[in-house]
C-alpha positions as CSV (number, residue, x, y, z in Angstrom):
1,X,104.1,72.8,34.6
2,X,105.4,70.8,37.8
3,X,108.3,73.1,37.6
4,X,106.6,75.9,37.9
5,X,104.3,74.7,40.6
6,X,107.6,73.5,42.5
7,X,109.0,77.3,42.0
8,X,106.0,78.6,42.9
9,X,105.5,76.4,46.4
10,X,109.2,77.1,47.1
11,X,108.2,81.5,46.4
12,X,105.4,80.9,48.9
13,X,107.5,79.4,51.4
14,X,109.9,81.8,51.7
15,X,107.0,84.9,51.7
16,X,105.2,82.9,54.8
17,X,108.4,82.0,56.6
18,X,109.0,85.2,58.4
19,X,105.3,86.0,58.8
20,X,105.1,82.6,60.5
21,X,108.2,83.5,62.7
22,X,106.4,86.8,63.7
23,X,103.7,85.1,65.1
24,X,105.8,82.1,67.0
25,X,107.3,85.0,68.6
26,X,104.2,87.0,69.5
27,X,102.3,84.0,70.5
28,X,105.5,83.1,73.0
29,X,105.8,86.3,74.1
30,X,102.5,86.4,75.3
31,X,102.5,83.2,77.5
32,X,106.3,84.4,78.9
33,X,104.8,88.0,79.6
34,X,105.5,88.9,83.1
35,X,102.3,89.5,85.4
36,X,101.7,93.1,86.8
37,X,103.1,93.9,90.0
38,X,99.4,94.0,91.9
39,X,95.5,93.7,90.6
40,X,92.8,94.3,92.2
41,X,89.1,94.4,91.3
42,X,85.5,94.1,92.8
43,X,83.1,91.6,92.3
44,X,79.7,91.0,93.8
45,X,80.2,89.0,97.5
46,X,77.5,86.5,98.3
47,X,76.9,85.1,101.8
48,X,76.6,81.4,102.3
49,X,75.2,81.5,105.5
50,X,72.5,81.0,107.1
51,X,71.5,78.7,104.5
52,X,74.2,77.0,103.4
53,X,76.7,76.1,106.3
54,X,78.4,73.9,104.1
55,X,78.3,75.5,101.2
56,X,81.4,78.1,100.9
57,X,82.2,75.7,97.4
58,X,79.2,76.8,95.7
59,X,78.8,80.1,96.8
60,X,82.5,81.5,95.8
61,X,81.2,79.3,92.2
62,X,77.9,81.8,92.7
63,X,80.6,84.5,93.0
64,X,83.1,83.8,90.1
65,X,79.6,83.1,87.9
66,X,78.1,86.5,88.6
67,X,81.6,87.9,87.3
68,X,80.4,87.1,84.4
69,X,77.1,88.1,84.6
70,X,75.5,85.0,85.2
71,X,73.3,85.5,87.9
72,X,72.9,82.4,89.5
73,X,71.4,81.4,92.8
74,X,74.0,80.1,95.0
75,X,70.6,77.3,96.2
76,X,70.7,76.6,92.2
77,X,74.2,75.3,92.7
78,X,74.1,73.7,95.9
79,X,70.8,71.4,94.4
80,X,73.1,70.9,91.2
81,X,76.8,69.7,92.5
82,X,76.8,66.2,92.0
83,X,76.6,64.9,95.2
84,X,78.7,61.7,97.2
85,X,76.1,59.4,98.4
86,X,78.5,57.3,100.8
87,X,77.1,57.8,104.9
88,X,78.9,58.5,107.6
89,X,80.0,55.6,109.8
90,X,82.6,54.4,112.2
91,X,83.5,50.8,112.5
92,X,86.3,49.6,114.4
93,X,87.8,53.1,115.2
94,X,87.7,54.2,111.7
95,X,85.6,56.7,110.0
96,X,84.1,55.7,106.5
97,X,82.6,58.1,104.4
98,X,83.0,59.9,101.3
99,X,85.4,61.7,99.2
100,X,85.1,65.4,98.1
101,X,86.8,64.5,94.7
102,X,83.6,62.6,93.5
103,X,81.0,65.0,94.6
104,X,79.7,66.8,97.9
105,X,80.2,64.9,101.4
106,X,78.0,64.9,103.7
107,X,74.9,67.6,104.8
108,X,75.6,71.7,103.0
109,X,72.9,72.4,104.9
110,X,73.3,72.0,108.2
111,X,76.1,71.0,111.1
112,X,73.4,68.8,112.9
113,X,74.4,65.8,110.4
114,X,78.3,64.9,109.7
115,X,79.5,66.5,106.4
116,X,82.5,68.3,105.1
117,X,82.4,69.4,101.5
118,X,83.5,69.3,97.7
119,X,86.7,69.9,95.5
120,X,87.3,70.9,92.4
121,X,86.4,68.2,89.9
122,X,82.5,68.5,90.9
123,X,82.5,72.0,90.7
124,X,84.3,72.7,87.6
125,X,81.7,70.1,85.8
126,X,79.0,72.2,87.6
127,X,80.7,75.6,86.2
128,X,81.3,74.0,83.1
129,X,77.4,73.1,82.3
130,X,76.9,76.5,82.7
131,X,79.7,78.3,80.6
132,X,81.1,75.0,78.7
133,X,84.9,75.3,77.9
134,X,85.3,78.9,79.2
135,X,85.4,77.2,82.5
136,X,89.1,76.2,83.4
137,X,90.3,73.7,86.2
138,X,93.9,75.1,87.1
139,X,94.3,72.8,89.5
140,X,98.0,71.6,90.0
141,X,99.0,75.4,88.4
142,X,101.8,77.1,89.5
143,X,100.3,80.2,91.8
144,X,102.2,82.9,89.3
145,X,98.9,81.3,86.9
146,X,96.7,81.7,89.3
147,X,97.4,85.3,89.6
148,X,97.8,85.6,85.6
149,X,94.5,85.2,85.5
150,X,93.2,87.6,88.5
151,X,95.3,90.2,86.5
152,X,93.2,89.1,83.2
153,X,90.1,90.6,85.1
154,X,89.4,86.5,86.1
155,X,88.4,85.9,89.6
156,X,89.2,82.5,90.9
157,X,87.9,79.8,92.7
158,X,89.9,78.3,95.1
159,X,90.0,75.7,97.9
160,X,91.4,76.7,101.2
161,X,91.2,76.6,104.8
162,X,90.0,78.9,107.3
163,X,93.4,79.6,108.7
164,X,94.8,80.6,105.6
165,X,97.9,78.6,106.3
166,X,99.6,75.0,106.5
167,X,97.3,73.1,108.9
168,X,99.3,71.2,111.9
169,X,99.1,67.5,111.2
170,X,96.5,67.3,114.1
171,X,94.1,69.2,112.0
172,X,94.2,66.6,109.5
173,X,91.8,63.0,110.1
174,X,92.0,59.7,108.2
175,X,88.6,58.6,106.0
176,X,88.3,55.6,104.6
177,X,86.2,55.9,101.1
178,X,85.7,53.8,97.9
179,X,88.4,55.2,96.6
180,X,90.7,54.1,99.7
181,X,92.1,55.7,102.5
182,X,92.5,59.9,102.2
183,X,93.2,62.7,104.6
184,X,90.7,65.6,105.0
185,X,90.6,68.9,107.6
186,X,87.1,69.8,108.7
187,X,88.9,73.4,108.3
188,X,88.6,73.0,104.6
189,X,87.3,76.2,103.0
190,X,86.4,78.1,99.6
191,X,86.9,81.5,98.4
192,X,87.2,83.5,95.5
193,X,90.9,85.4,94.9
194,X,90.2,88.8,93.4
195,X,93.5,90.5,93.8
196,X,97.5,90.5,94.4
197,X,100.0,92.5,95.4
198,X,103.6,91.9,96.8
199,X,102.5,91.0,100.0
200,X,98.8,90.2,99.9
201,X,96.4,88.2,98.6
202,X,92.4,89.7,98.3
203,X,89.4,87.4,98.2
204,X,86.0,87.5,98.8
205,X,85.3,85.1,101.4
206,X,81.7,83.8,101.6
207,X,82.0,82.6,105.2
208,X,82.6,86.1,106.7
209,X,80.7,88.4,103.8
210,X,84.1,90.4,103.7
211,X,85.1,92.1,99.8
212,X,88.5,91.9,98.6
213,X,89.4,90.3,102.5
214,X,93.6,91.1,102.6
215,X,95.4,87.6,103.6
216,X,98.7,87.7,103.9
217,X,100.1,86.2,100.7
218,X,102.9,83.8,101.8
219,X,100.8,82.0,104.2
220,X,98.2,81.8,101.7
221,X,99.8,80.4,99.2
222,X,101.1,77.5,101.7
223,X,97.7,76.7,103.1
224,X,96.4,76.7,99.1
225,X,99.5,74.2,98.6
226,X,98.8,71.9,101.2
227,X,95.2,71.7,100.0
228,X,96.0,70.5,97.0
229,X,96.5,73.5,94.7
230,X,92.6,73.6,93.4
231,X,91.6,75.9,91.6
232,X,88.7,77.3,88.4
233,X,88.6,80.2,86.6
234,X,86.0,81.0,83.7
235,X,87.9,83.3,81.5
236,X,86.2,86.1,79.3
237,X,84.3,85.2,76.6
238,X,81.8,87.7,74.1
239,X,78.4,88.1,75.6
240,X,76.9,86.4,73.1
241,X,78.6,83.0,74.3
242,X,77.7,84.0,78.1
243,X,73.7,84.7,77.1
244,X,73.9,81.3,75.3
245,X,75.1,79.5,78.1
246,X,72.5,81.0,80.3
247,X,69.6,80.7,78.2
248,X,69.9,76.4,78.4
249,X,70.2,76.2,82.4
C-alpha cells in the first residue's frame, strides 16, 4: 500500500512538473514584458483652485479616484488627509514646523497662513480607506513602473514641482520637525501622469486645469527624482470591489 502511494506521489510529480514550469515562465514573462512605446488616455481634470490653494495632493488623489469611478469631492479629501498639527515658528533663525511625511503642513486653504503640503504616506492611507489594497504606494519605483502602470490604463499620483525639473539648491529651505531637521521647496507640487511617449510625459495638472499637459519627459523624470520618487496608483479592480469600497465612506 505505501508503495503504491510512493509510485503514485512520484506519477503526480512528474505530470505537474512541466505544467508548473509553464506557469513560472508565463508569470515571469509577464513582469519582464517590455512596456509599449507611448500611452495615452483621458481622465476627468479637477481644479484645486479657488478653494484649495494648497491642495494640488488631494485633488490629483480626487483625479486618480474618479478613474475609477469613485466620485469623490476633492473638499471630502482635503477634510480627510490626516493632518500635521505642529505651527509654524522661527526661533533663533530657524524655522520649526512640520513634516509632509506625517500628514498635511500648514493651511490647504489659503496662502494668508504659512503652509506647504503632504506626501505620499498620508495620501496613500487616505486612497487606501477608500479602495483598500487596490491602492499602491510605488514610491522609490523605478520610473519604467511608473509608466507600466499608465500603460495598464492606471493613472498616477505623483509628487512634483512646478518647474518640472531639478530645483537649484536655493529653492530648497531647512525645517526643523519632530522628526529632525529635513529639506522642503515651497515649489512642491502634485499631479496625476496619464501618458508617455519617447519624449514626453502627459499629466493632468490641477494647478493650471490643463488635460494630458505635455512635460518634457527627461526633465520630468529629474525633478520627480529629486522629490523623492513618490508616487500611488489604484490598479483595476471588478466593479463590484469599487461599489463596495464606496458604499462604506
Amino acid at each position: 500500500m505505501k508503495k503504491l502511494f510512493a509510485v503514485t506521489l512520484i506519477v503526480l510529480y512528474i505530470v505537474a512538473m512541466p505544467i508548473m514550469a509553464k506557469y513560472n515562465v508565463t508569470w515571469a514573462s509577464s513582469i519582464n514584458q517590455p512596456i509599449p512605446d507611448s500611452y495615452r488616455m483621458k481622465i476627468p481634470v479637477i481644479r484645486q483652485m479657488p478653494e484649495l490653494p494648497r491642495g494640488c495632493e488631494v485633488t490629483s488623489l480626487a483625479m486618480v479616484l474618479h478613474s475609477k469611478g469613485i466620485e469623490v469631492d476633492k473638499m471630502d479629501l482635503a477634510r480627510k488627509v490626516k493632518k500635521n498639527p505642529e505651527i509654524y515658528q522661527v526661533k533663533g533663525g530657524k524655522v520649526y514646523f512640520g513634516d509632509p511625511n506625517e500628514g498635511f503642513v500648514g493651511d490647504m486653504y489659503t496662502y494668508k497662513n504659512p503652509g506647504l503640503g503632504v506626501y505620499h504616506k498620508p495620501i496613500h492611507e487616505l486612497a487606501t480607506s477608500y479602495v483598500g489594497d487596490l491602492a499602491v504606494d510605488l514610491t522609490g519605483q523605478p520610473f519604467e513602473e511608473i509608466l507600466r502602470e499608465v500603460a495598464k490604463g492606471n493613472p498616477v499620483w505623483v509628487i512634483q514641482n512646478s518647474r518640472f525639473n531639478t530645483l537649484p539648491p536655493q529653492q530648497w529651505v531647512t525645517w526643523h520637525t519632530s522628526n529632525g531637521a529635513i529639506r522642503v521647496t515651497y515649489r512642491e507640487h502634485s499631479v496625476v501622469i496619464t501618458g508617455y511617449d519617447s519624449k514626453y510625459i502627459y499629466v493632468n495638472d490641477p494647478l493650471t486645469g490643463e488635460q494630458n499637459r505635455r512635460l518634457l519627459r527627461s526633465s520630468f523624470i529629474k525633478g520627480w527624482k529629486q522629490m523623492g520618487s513618490q508616487a500611488i496608483t489604484i490598479q483595476n479592480g471588478n466593479k463590484e470591489v469599487f461599489h463596495f469600497w464606496q458604499s462604506i465612506n
